[in-house]
C-alpha positions as CSV (number, residue, x, y, z in Angstrom):
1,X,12.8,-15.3,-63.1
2,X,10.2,-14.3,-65.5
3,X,9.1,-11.1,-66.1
4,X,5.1,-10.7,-67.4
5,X,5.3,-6.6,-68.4
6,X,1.8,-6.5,-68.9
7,X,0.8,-6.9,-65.1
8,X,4.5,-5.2,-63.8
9,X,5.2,-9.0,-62.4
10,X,8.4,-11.0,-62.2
11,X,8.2,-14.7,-61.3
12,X,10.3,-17.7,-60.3
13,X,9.2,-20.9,-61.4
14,X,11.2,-24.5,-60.9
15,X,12.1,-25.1,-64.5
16,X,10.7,-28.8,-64.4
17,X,7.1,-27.5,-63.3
18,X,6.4,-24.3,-65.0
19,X,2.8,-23.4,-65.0
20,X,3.8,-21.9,-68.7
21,X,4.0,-22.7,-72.6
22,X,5.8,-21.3,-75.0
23,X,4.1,-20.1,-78.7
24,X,5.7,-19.9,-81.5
25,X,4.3,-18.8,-84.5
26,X,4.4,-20.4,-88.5
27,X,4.7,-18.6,-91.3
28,X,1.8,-16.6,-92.3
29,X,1.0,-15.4,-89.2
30,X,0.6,-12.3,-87.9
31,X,2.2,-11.0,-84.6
32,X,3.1,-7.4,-82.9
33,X,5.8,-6.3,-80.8
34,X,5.5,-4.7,-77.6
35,X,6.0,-1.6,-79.5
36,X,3.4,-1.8,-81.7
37,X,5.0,-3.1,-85.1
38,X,2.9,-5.6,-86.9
39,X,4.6,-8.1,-89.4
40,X,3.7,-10.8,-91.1
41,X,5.8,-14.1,-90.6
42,X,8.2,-15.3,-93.3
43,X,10.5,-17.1,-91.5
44,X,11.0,-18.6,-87.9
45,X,14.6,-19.2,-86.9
46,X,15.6,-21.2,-83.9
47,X,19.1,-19.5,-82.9
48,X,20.9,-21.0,-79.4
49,X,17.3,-22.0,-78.2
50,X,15.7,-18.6,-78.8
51,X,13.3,-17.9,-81.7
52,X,13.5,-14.9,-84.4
53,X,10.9,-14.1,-86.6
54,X,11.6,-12.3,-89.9
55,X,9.0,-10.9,-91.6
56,X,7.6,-7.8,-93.2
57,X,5.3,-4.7,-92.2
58,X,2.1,-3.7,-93.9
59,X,4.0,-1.3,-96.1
60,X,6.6,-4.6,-97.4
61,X,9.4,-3.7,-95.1
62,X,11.3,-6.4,-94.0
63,X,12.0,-7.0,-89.8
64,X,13.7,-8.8,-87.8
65,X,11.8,-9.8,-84.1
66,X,13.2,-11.8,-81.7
67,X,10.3,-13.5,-79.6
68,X,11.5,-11.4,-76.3
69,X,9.9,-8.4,-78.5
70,X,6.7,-10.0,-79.1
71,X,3.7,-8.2,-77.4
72,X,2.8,-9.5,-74.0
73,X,-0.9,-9.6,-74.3
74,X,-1.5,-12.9,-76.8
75,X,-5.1,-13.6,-77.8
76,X,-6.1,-16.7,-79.6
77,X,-9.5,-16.5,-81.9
78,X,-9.5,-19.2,-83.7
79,X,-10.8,-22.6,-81.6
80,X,-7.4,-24.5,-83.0
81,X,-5.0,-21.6,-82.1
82,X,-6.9,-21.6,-78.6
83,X,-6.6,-25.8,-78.4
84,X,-3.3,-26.0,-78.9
85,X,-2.4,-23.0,-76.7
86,X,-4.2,-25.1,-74.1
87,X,-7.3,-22.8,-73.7
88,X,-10.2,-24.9,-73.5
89,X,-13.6,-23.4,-72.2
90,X,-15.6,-25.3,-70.1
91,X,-19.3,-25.5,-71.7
92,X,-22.4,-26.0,-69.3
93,X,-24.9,-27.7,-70.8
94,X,-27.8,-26.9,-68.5
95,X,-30.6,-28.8,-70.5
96,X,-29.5,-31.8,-68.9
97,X,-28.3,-30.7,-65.8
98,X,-24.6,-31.6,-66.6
99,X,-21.7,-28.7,-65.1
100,X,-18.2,-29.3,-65.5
């Protein structure tokens, strides 16, 4: 079962056809936990199949996240992030009268 806190939903999903895909971020990059601290990456360690990112806060702090902390709502901006996350868009190109 999978729990998706920012709708209130839990899920079951057959572990060989998941509709899902796990991120995980490199160093450099920022993320946010779901209680609204902001570090940047250092370093990712894999620990027993889970993932832990240590990394410090805007005021140099250091911090320790494991990714069950990370905030739920994930957006990608830049078109790699979003390729590799799997979120293509669908252009129209209506000049030519091709839809997808």
């Amino acid at each position: 079962m999978i729990s998706f806190p920012a709708v209130q939903e839990e899920r079951t999903y057959a572990v060989d056809n998941a509709p899902l895909s796990r991120v995980i971020y490199p160093v450099g990059e920022q993320v946010k936990s779901y209680q609204g601290l902001e570090i940047v990456i250092s370093e990712v360690v894999e620990e027993d199949g889970c993932v832990y990112y240590l990394g410090f806060d805007a005021e140099g702090e250091d911090h320790s996240l494991d990714e069950l902390e990370l905030d739920s709502s994930v957006h990608f901006s830049k078109p790699h992030d979003r390729l590799f996350a799997g979120q293509v868009e669908r252009t129209t190109v209506s000049s030519c009268g091709w839809k997808p």
